[in-house]
C-alpha positions in Angstrom: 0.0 0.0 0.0 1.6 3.3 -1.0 0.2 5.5 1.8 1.1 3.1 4.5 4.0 4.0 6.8 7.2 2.0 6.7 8.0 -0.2 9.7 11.9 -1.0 9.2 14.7 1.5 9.6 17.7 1.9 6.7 21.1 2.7 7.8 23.5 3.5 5.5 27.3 2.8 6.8 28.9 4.6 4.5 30.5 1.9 2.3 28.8 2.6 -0.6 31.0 4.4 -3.6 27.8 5.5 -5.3 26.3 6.8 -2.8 29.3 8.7 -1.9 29.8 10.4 -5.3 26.4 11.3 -5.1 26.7 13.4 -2.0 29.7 15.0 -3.9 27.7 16.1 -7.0 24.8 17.3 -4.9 27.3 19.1 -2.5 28.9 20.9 -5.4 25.9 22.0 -6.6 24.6 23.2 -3.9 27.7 25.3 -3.2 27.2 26.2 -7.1 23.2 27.7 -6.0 24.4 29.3 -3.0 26.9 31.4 -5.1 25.6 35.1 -6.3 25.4 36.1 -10.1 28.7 38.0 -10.2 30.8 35.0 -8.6 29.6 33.0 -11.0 30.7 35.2 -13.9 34.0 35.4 -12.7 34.1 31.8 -12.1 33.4 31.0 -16.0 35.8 34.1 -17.2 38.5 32.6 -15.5 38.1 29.0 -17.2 37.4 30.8 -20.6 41.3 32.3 -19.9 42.4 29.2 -19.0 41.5 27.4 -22.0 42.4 30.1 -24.6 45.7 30.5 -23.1 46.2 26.4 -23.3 44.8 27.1 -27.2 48.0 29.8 -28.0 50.8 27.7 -25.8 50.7 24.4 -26.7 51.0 24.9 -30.5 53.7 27.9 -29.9 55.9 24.7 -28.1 55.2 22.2 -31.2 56.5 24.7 -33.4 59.6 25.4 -31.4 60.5 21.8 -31.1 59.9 20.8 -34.7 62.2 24.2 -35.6 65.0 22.7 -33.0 64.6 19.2 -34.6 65.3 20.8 -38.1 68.2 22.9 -36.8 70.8 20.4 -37.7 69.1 20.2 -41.2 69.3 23.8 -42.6 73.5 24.2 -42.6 73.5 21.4 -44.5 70.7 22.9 -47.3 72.4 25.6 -47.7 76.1 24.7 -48.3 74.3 22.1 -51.1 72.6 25.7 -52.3 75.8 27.6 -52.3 77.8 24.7 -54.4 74.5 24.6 -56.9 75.3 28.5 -57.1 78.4 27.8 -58.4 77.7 24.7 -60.9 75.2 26.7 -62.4 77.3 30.5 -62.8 80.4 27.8 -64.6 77.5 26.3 -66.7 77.1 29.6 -68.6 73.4 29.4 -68.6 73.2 26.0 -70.8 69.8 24.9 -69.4 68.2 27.6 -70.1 69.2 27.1 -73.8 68.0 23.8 -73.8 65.0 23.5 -71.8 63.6 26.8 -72.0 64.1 28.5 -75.5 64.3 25.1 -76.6 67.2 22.8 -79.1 67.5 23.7 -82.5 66.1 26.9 -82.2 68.9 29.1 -84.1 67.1 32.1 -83.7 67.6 32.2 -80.0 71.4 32.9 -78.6 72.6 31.0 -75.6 72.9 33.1 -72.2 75.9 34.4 -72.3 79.0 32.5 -69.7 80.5 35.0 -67.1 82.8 37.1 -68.2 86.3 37.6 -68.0 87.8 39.1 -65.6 85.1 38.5 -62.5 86.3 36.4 -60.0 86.0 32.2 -60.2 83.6 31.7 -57.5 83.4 27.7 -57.0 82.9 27.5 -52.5 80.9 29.4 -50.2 83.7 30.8 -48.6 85.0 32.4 -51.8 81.6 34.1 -52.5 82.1 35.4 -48.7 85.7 36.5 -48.9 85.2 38.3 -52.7 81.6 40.1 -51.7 82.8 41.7 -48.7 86.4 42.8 -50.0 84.4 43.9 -53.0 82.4 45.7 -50.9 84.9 47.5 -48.3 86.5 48.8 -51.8 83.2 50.1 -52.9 82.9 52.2 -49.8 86.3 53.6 -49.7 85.7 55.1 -53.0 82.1 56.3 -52.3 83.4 57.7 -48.8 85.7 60.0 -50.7 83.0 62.2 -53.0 80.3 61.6 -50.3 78.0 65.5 -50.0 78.3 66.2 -46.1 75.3 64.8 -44.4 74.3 62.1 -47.0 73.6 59.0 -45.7 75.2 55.7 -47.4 73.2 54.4 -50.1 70.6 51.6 -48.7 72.7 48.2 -49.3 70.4 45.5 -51.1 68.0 43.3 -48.5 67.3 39.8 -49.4 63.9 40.8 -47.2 62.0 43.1 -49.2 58.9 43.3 -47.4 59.9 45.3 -44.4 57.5 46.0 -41.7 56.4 49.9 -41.8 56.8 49.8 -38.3 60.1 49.1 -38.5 62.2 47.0 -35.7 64.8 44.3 -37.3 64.5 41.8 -40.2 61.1 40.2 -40.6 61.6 37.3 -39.8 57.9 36.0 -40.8 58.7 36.9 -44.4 61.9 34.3 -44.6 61.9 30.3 -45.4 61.8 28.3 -42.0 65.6 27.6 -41.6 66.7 31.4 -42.2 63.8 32.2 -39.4 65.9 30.0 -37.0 69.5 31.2 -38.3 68.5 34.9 -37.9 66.7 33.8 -33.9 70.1 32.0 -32.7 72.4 35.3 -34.3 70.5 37.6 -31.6 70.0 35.0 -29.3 74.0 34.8 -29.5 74.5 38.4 -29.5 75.7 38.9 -33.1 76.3 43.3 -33.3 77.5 42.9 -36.7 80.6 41.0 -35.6 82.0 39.5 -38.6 82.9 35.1 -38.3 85.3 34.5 -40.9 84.7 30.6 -40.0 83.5 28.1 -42.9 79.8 28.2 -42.0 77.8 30.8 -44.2 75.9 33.4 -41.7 73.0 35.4 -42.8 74.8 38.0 -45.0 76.6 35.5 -47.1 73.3 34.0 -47.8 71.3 37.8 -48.9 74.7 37.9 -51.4 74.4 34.4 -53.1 71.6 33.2 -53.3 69.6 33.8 -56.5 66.1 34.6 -56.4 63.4 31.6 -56.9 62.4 31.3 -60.3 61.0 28.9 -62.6 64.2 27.1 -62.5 67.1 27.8 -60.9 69.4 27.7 -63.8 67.1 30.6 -65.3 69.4 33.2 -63.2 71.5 35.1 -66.2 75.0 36.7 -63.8 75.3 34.6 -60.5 78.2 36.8 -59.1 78.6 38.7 -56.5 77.4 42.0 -57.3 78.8 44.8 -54.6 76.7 48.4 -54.3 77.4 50.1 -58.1 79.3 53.4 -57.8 77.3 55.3 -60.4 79.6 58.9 -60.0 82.4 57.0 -61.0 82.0 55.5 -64.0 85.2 57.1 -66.3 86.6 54.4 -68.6 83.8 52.1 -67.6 80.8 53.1 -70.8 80.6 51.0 -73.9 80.5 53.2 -76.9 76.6 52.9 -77.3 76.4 53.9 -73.6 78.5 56.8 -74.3 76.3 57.8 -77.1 73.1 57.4 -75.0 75.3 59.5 -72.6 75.4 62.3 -75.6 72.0 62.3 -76.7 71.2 63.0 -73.0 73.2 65.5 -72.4 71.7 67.2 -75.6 68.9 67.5 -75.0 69.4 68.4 -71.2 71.7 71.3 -72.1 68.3 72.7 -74.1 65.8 72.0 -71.2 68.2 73.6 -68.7 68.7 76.8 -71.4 65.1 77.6 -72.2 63.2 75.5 -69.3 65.2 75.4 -66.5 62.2 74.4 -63.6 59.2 74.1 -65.7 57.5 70.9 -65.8 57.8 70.8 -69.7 60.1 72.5 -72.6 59.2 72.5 -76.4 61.9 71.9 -78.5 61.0 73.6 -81.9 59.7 76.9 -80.0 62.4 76.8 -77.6 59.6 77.7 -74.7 58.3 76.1 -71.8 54.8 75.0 -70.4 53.7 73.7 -67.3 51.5 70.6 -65.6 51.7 70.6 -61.9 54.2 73.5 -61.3 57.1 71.2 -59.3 59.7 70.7 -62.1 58.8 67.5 -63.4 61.2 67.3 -65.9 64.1 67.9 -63.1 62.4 65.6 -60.6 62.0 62.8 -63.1 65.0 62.6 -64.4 67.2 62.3 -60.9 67.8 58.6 -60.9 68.6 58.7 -64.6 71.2 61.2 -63.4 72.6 59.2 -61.2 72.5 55.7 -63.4 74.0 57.7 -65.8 76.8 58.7 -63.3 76.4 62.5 -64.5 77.1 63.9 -61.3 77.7 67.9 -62.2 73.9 67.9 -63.9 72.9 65.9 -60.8 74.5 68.3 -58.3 72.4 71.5 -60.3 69.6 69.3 -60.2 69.5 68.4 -56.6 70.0 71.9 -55.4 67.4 72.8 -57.1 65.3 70.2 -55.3 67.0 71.5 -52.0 66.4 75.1 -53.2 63.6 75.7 -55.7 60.8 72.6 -54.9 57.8 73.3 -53.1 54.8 71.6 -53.0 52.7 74.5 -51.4 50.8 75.7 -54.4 47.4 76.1 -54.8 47.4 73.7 -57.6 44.8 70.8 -58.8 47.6 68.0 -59.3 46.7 64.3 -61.2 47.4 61.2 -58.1 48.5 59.2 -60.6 50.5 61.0 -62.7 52.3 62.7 -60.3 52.9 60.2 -58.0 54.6 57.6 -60.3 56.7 61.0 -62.0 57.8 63.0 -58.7 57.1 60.8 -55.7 58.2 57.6 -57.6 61.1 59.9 -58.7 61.9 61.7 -55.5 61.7 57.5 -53.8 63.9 56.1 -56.1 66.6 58.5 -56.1 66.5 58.2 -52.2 67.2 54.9 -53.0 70.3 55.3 -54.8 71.8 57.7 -53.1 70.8 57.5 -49.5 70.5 61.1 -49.4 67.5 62.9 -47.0 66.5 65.0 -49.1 64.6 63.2 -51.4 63.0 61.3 -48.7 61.6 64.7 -46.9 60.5 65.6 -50.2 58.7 62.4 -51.0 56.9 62.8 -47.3 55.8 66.1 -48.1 54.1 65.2 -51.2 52.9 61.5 -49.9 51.1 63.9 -47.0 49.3 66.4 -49.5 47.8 63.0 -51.4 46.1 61.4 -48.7 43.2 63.8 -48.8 42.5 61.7 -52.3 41.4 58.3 -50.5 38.8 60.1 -48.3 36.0 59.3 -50.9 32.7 57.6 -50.0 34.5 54.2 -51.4 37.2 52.6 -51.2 38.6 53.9 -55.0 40.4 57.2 -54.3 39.5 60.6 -56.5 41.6 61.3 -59.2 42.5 64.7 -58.8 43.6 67.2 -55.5 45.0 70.3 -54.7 48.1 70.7 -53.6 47.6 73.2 -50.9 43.8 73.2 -50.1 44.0 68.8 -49.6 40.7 69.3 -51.8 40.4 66.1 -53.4 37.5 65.7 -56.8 37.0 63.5 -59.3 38.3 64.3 -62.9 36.3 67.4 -64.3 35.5 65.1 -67.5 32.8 62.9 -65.5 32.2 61.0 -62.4 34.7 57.9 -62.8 38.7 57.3 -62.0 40.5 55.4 -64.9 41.0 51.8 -63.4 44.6 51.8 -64.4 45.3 55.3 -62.5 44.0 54.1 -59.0 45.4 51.2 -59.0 49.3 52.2 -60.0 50.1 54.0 -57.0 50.6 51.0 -55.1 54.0 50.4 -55.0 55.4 54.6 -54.1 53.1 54.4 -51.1 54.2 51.2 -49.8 57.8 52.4 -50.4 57.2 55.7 -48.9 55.6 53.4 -45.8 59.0 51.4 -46.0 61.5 54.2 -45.8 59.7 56.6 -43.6 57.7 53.9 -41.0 54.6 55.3 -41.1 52.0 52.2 -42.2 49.2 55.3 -43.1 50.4 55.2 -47.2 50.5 51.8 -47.4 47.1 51.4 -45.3 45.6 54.2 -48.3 46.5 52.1 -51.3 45.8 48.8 -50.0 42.1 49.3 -48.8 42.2 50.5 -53.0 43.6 46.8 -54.1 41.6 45.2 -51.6 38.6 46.8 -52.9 39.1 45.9 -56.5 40.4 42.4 -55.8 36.9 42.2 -54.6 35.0 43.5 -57.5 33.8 41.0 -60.6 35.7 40.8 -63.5 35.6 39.4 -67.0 37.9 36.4 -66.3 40.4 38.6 -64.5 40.0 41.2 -67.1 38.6 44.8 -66.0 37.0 47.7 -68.0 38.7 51.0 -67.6 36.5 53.0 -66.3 35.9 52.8 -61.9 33.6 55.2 -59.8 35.3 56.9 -56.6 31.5 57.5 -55.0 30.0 54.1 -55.7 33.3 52.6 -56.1 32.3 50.2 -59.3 33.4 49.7 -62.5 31.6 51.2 -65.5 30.7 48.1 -66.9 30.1 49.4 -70.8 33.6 50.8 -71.0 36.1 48.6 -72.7 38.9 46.4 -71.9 42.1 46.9 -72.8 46.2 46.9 -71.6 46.6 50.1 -73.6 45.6 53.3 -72.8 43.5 53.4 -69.2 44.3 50.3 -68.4 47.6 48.9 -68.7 49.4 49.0 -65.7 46.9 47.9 -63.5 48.2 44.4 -64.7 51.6 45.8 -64.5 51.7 46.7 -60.7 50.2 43.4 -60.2 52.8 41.2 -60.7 55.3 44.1 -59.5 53.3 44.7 -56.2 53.4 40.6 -55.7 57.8 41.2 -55.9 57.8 44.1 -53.8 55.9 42.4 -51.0 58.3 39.1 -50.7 56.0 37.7 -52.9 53.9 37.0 -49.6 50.7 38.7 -51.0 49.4 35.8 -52.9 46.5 37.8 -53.8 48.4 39.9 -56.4 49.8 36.7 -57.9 46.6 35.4 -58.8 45.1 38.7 -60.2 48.2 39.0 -62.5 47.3 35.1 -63.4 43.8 35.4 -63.4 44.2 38.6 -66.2 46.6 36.5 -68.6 44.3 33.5 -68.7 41.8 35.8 -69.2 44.2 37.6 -72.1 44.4 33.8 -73.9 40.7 33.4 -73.9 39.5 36.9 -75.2 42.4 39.2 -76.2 45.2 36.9 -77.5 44.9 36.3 -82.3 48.1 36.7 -85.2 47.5 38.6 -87.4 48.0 38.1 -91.2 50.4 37.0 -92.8 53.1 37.1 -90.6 50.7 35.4 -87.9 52.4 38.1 -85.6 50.7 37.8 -82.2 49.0 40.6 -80.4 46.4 42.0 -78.0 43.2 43.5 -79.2 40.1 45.3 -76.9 36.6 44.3 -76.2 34.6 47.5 -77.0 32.1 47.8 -74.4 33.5 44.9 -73.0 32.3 42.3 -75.2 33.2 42.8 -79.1 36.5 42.4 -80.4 38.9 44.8 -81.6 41.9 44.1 -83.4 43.7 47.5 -82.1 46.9 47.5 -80.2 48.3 50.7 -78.4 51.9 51.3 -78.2 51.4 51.3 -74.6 50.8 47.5 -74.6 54.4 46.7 -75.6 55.2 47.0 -71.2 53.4 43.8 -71.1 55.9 40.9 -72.8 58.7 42.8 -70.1 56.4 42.0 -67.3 55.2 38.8 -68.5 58.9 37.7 -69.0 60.0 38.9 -65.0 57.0 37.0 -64.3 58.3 33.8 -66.0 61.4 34.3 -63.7 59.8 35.0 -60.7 57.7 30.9 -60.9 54.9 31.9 -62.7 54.0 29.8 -66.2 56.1 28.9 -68.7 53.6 29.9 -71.4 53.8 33.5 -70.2 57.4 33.7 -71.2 56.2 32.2 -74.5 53.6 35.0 -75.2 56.4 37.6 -73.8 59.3 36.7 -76.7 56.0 37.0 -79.5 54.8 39.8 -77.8 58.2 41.8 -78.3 58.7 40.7 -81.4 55.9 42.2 -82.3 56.1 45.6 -80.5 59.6 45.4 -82.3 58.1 45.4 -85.8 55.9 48.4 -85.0 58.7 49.7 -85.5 61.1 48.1 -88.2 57.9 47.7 -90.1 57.1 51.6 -90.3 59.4 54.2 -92.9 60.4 56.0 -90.0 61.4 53.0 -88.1 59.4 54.6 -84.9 56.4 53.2 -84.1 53.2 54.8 -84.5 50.6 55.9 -81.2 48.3 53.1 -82.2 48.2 49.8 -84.2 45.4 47.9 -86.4 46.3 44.5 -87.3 44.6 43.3 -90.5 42.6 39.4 -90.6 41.8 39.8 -94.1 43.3 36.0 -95.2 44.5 37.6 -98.4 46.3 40.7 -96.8 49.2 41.9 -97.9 50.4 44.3 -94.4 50.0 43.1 -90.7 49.9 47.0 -89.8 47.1 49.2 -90.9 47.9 52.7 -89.7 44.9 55.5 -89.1 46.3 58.9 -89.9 45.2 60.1 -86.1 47.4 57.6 -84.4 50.3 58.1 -86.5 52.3 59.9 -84.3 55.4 59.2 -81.9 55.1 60.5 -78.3 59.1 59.2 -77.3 57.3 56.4 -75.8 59.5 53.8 -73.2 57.3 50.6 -73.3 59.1 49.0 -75.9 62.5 49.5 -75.2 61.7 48.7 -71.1 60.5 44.8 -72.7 63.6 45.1 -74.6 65.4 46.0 -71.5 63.9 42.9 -69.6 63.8 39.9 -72.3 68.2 41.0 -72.6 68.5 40.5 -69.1 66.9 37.5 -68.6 67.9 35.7 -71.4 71.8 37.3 -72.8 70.2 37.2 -76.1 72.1 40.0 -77.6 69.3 40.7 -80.5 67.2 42.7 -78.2 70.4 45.1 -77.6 70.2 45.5 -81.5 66.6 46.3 -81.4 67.1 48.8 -78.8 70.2 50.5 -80.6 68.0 50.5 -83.7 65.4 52.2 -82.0 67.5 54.7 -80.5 69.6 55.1 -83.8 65.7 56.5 -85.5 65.3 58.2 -82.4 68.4 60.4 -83.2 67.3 60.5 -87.1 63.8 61.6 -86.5 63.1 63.7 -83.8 66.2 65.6 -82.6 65.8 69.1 -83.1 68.7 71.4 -83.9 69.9 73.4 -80.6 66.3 72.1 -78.9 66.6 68.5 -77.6 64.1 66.2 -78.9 60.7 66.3 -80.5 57.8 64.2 -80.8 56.8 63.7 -84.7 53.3 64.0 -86.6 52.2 65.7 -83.4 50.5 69.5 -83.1 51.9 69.2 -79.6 55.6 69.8 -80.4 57.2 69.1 -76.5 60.0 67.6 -75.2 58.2 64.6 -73.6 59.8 64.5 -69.9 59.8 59.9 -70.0 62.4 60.7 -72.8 65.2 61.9 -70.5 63.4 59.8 -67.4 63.0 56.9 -69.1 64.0 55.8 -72.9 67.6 57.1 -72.7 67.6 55.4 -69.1 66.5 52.3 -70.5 68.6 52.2 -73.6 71.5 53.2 -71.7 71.0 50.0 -69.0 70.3 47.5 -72.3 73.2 49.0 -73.7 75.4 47.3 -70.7 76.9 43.8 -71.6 75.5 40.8 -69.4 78.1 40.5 -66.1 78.4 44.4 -65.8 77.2 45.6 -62.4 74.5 47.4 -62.2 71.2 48.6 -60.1 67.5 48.6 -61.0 65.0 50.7 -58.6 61.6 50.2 -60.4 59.2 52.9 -59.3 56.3 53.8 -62.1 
């Protein structure tokens, strides 16, 4: 009966486990009721801690252990690397012949062996002993013409993506055993002591090591190359150098007669005109100053930049255009020569930009005033050219680099981060981008000329600059050239020479092809070297072929503004020629390509096709007592890339393969 009282007694001697247990649980949770709202909190914050700290330690001392266990593995890597060095440089270059331009190809000339004269270098201790006495003789010379207060020139980093921060080497940036080599140096307390022992230390490897590329064979001039010394170059020109040098100094000698400080100088009129007011023919054409090792034009040059440069002026001023002329300028002559100057002058300007990403997206305005930081969009219309936002990239990082201040860098890459984002026709994108709704125009065209072209080109470049750690660039760049193979790539007829049309309104093909298109084989070809496809460097040597016979093909042998390539089966001419593009603006793209496809493959025919190019230059458009003109043109100026960057570029193509040399690629 359930209601009926129980008539035996239950004692419990406290044997049972279970029943133990049980008074535990219930004690605890009573202790748990019993506690007030706040204790409780504090009780669950704590465990939360607890278990996130366990989360960040216990993976942070798997990784040191597995580093320690490879420790005894990375010396031995790296004198095997050293000794492939040095197989490869005694190979003169004879897989590259082989494998890459391929046998029986007598078209293509084998990289050229190291030359005479340069050292033998066979062990990792030779490499060590040559680069620093190398070096210690470089800087006795340079010490002697130093200006009082310039600093040394920066020496070359094998970590390119500094933190803007600043604070040491990166260490995140390196492979897994230089991590550890540089930890244990300042664990140790390396200052910079030298160890002339057998084993290489970290500056040995910076020095020797080539740079990954497709293959590692693919590496033209394995030597030790010390800092160049550019003021001291007597007895050291070829003869084509030395008339690069001339044609220079020409046309100089005019600007500095009848333009002396103005942005531009007109040859035939012998008068002068401006853009943005700062000099930009002066600014522009520092580094090829210094490259050139004309140091009496440099020193009138820079004190006029000490002197005469201001940037307060209440002046509307192009980002783009003046950032990859004067700050890209002002950076890379910093660069070369260490001195302040150029880097306060940089700063300046970088400051007086920012005002131009404060737009309602994340695509800056195109245009800003100097003076006022009133930053617009063009006065044409609403919309940025894509190409123009997105080729500022790689000045504000380096101004971020040199001055540690992350706020240039932080500008540009909320811009890349915003149009990685945006959809594209298989990585193509039109030309046309709005800075208040921060989309494309999706009826402009597509094309790698005119608007357009360098987007592609600072992304591969911006992908190099960053250690190539900002995969994202990569596979743009990638992304676009597929996309190029698919809609842009046909030969034309007869001579089947390949090139790059448009899609008009982004769908219907055009078989037009801007001079400014011819930058592309160059960057696809430093691509090629840098691991990305072999069938890029493939496109790259057709692709300067056919820039080349824009010119050869034409009376003057300079290429016209703009090409049409015919696909009439039956046609007799690739090259049709409209009598509004026929003109010649002085233009570099060709001759950088030229530059580029030399240097990475010794193939002494682009040096021939750069001379030739520079021999019609002289022909053509020099102007008696006035520099140099552009041709078929109302607008009769001297064209400031000519002195910043065709006689650059034909002067650094004009040095033989082994010569030592710099390369500071800003705009």
């Amino acid at each position: 009966m359930s209601g009926a009282k129980r008539d035996f007694l239950s004692i419990s001697l406290g044997f049972d486990d279970d029943q133990k247990e049980t008074r535990k649980r219930q004690s605890v949770w009573r202790v748990w009721k019993r506690l007030s709202s706040l204790q409780r909190s504090v009780i669950c914050l704590i465990l939360v801690l607890g278990g996130l700290s366990a989360l960040y330690i216990l993976p942070a001392i798997h990784h040191g252990n597995r580093l320690s266990g490879d420790d005894s593995k990375s010396s031995k890597d790296k004198r095997q690397a050293v000794d492939s060095i040095s197989h490869n440089a005694d190979n003169g270059g004879e897989f590259f012949q082989d494998k890459i331009l391929g046998q029986g190809n007598n078209d293509n000339q084998q990289i050229q062996a190291p030359q005479p004269g340069l050292p033998k270098l066979n062990k990792h201790d030779d490499l060590k002993r040559v680069a620093k006495q190398q070096i210690n003789e470089y800087n006795k010379r340079l010490q002697k013409q130093r200006r009082p207060g310039m600093k040394p020139p920066l020496q070359p980093k094998h970590v390119v993506d500094r933190p803007p921060n600043g604070g040491g080497e990166e260490v995140g940036l390196l492979p897994p055993d230089e991590k550890q080599e540089i930890l244990e140096r300042d664990e140790n307390g390396d200052n910079g002591k030298e160890d002339d022992n057998d084993k290489d230390d970290n500056v040995d490897g910076q020095l020797n090591q080539p740079e990954k590329g497709a293959d590692p064979d693919f590496n033209v001039d394995q030597h030790v190359v010390p800092p160049y010394d550019y003021f001291n170059q007597d007895g050291k020109r070829t003869d084509r150098q030395e008339a690069v040098v001339d044609a220079f100094r020409y046309a100089w000698k005019a600007y500095k007669k009848y333009a002396w400080g103005h942005d531009e100088f007109h040859p035939i009129t012998r008068t002068h005109s401006e853009w943005f007011g700062v000099g930009l023919t002066i600014v522009d054409s520092l580094d090829t100053l210094v490259i050139m090792g004309l140091k009496p034009e440099f020193d009138d040059a820079r004190e006029w930049v000490a002197t005469e440069l201001t940037f307060e002026k209440d002046k509307d001023v192009n980002l783009f255009e003046i950032t990859i002329r004067v700050l890209g300028g002002l950076l890379a002559t910093y660069h070369l020569t260490g001195d302040d100057l150029f880097k306060e002058k940089a700063t300046d300007l970088g400051n007086r930009l920012l005002p131009c990403f404060n737009s309602p997206s994340n695509v800056p305005f195109s245009d800003v005033n100097l003076m006022t930081s009133r930053a617009h969009a063009p006065r044409w219309g609403p919309d940025s050219s894509t190409s123009e936002v997105t080729t500022i990239q790689i000045e504000f990082r380096d101004l971020s680099r040199v001055t540690k201040d992350d706020k240039y860098e932080k500008a540009v890459m909320a811009v890349s981060n915003h149009i990685h984002s945006l959809p594209k026709k298989d990585g193509l994108v039109p030309i046309f981008v709005n800075a208040n709704t921060g989309s494309f125009r999706g009826t402009s065209t597509i094309t790698f000329g005119a608007r357009g072209d360098s987007y592609y080109e600072y992304l591969l470049k911006q992908w190099i600059q960053t250690g190539k750690t900002m995969n994202m660039f990569k596979d743009d760049f990638v992304n676009a050239i597929d996309g190029v193979k698919k809609h842009l790539l046909r030969e034309s007829s007869p001579s089947k020479l390949l090139y790059l049309g448009e899609l008009l309104g982004g769908r219907t093909f055009s078989p037009k092809m801007d001079h400014l298109v011819c930058y592309l084989p160059g960057t696809m070809a430093l691509g090629y070297k840098n691991g990305l496809p072999s069938d890029h460097f493939d496109i790259a040597k057709r692709l300067t072929e056919t820039c080349y016979q824009m010119y050869a093909r034409m009376p003057t042998k300079l290429s016209p503004e703009i090409v049409y390539f015919s696909q009439a089966a039956q046609s007799k001419e690739d090259l049709i020629v409209k009598a509004p593009d026929a003109h010649n603006l002085l233009r570099p793209e060709t001759v950088e390509s030229l530059f580029y496809m030399y240097r990475l493959t010794g193939d002494k025919k682009y040096q021939e096709m750069g001379w030739n190019i520079f021999q019609a230059f002289l022909k053509h458009t020099k102007v008696e007592n006035g520099g140099f003109s552009s041709i078929h043109n109302t607008n009769f100026w001297l064209f400031p890339s000519l002195l910043a960057k065709d006689y650059n570029l034909v002067y650094l193509l004009s040095i033989r393969i082994g010569g030592s040399y710099w390369i500071v690629t800003l705009g």
